[in-house]
N, C-alpha and C positions, 0 to 999 in steps of 0.2 A: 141068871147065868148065861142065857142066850146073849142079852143084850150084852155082856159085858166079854162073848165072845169075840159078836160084830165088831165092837168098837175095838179089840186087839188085833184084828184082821186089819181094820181098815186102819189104825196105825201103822201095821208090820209093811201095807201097801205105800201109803203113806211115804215110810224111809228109803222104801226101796227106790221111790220116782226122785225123793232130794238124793241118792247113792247114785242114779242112773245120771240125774244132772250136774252131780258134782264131779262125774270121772267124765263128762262131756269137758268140764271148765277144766279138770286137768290132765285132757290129752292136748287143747288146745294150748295151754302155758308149755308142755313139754314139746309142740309145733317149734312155738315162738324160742323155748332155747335150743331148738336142735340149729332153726338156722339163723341164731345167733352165733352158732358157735361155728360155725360155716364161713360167716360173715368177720368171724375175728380173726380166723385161719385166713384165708384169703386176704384181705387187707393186710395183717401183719407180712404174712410174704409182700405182696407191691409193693410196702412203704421199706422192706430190705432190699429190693430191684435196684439197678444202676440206674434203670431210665424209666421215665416217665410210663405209669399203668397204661398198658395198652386199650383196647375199645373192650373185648370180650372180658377182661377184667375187669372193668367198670360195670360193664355190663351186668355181670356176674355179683356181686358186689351188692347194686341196686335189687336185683332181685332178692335175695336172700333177705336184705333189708327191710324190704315192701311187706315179703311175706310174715316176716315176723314181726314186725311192729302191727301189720292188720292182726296177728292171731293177736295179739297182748289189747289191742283194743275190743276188740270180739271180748276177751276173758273179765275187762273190764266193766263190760254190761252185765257179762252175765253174772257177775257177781252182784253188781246192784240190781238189778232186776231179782235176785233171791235170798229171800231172807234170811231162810236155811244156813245157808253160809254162815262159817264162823270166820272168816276174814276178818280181822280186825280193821278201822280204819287208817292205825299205823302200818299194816303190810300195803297196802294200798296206796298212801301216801307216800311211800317208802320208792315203792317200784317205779312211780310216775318221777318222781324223784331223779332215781336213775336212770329212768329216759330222757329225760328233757337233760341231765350230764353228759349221757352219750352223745345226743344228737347236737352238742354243742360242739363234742370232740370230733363227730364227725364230719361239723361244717371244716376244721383243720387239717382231716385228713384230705378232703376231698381236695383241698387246695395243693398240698402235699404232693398229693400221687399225681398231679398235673408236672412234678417237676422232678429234676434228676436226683438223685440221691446227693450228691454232695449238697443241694440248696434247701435239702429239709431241714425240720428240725429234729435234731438229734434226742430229745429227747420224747418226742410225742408215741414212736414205738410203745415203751411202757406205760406210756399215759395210756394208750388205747387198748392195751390188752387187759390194765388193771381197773378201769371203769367197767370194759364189757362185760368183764367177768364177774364185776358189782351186782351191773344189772342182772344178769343170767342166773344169779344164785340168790339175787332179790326176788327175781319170777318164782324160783323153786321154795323160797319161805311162803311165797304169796301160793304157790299150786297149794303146799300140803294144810296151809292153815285154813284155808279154803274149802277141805276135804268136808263133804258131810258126816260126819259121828255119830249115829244113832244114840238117843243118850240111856243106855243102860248101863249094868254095873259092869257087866263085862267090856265094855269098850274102857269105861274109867282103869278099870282094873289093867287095861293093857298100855293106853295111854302111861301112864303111870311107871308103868316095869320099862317100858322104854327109854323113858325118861331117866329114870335110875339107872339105866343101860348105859347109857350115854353119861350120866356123869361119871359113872364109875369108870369108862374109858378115858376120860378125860384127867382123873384124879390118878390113875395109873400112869399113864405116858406123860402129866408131868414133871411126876414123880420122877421118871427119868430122865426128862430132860435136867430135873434136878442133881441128880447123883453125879449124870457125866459133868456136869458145869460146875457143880462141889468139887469133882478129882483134878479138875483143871485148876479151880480157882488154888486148891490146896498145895499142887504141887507147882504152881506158877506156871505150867505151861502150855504154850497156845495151841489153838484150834486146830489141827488139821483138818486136809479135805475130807477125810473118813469121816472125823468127828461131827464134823460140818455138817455132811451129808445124812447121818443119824439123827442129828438134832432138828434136821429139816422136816426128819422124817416123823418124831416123835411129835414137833409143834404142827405138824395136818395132823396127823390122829387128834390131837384135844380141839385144836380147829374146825375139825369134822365133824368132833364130834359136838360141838358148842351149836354148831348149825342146827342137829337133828336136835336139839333142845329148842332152841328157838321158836320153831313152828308151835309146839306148847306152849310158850310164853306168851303168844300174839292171839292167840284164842280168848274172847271174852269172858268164857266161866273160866279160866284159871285161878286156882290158887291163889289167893291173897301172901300169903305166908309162902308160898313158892316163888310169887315174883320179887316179895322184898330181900328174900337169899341170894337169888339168881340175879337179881339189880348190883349187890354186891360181889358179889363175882363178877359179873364186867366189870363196875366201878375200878376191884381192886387186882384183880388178873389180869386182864385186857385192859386198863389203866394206868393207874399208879405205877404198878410192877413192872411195864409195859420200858419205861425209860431204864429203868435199872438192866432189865434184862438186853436190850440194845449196846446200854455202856458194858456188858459185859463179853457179850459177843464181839463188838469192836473192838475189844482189847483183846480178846483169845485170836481174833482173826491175825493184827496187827503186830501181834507178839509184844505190846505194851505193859505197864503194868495193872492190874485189872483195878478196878476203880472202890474196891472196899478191900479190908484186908480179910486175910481167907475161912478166920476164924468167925469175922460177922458177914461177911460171905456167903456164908455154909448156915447161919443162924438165919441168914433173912430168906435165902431161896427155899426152904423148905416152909419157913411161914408165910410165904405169897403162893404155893401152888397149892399146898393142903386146902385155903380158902374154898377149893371146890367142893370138901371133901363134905360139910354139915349140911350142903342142901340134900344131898342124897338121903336123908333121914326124915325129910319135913313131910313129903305125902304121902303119910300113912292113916291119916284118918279117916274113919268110913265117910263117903263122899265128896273128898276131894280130889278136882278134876284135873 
């Protein structure tokens, strides 16, 4: 009995030094995207300037830079330096990914912001807001799956509801997004800005919520049977359905006519966003993670 105290002690001690190092590794990623986001704010104002980025904006710029690519290299030792970690190789792969993207885009801007506004390029503005923003939400798949999880039932247990949390949000808002695009496609008629604006609002909610799923999915003891549902669901939400849902949009926008007619319209968007709806059911087995 004694012995079998010790060794729960010196476990309970144990998780607490991998919990102590694993919220060192993600205050340091949540460093690296604060002044990320610093870094994409700034830049996007210079490269809308008439004239060339003055010193203290370059300046400015750099720093933010420096500082946060050293924090993401800092997080990438200490990841491999710990075992603990449940980073997968793909969030890792992933992020360095998106750095070596950005820092291609930034060789561009950096050329850019040497010159006036009319001899940019017109389109690099949302090239550089929508890589940085790659990266930055790359970092944050890479902080949370990197979190240390104690492995008891209770952590599985809430892992889990979270999960189901999240898809349920997901299955809900696109459920809406289905209805409003059903009464459009039904009664022929286009998008307005209201509409627009809702639909914006409904595709980040499942967006949102796809992310807080994510970090689950890149964990090494995941579910087997949860990443071959969840593989489908991107495959066929965030894919396949992915064009359909574009050509429909641009015809609500455009005031065209929409690209199915309204009867198999209305039969296909409700059987491409329900897809979310059967993983929500898969981890309920005692010890699935």
């Amino acid at each position: 009995m004694a012995g079998r105290e010790v060794f729960v002690a010196w476990a309970k001690l144990a998780d607490a030094d991998q919990v102590e190092s694993s919220n060192k590794t993600s205050d340091v990623l949540l460093s690296a995207a604060g002044d990320w986001a610093v870094e994409r704010g700034i830049t996007n104002a210079a490269l809308a300037g008439k004239n060339p980025a003055p010193p203290e904006t370059r300046k400015a710029i750099k720093q933010r830079r420096s500082q946060a690519d050293a924090a993401l290299a800092q997080a990438f030792q200490r990841i491999e330096e710990a075992d603990a970690f449940e980073a997968s190789d793909g969030d890792v792969a992933n992020t360095k990914a998106m750095l070596e993207q950005i820092i291609g885009v930034r060789r561009r801007v950096d050329t850019d912001l040497d010159k006036p506004l009319a001899s940019r390029d017109s389109t690099l503005p949302e090239q550089w807001v929508s890589t940085m923003t790659s990266l930055i939400m790359a970092s944050q798949n890479l902080r949370v799956a990197a979190q240390f999880q104690p492995d008891t039932i209770e952590t599985n247990i809430s892992q889990i509801q979270d999960a189901k949390g999240a898809i349920w949000t997901m299955s809900e808002y696109a459920g809406r997004e289905r209805a409003l695009l059903g009464r459009a496609i039904s009664g022929g008629r286009p998008l307005d800005t209201e509409a627009l604006q809702t639909l914006a609002a409904y595709r980040g909610r499942v967006e949102q919520s796809w992310l807080a799923v994510a970090p689950y999915l890149s964990r090494k003891d995941a579910d087997s049977d949860v990443l071959a549902a969840a593989a489908a669901v991107n495959e066929t939400f965030f894919g396949s359905f992915e064009a359909t849902r574009e050509a429909v949009y641009q015809a609500g926008i455009s005031g065209s006519p929409f690209p199915s007619t309204p009867r198999s319209g209305l039969r296909r968007l409700p059987a491409q966003s329900t897809c979310c709806l059967p993983w929500r059911k898969r981890p309920e087995r005692p010890g699935a993670n």
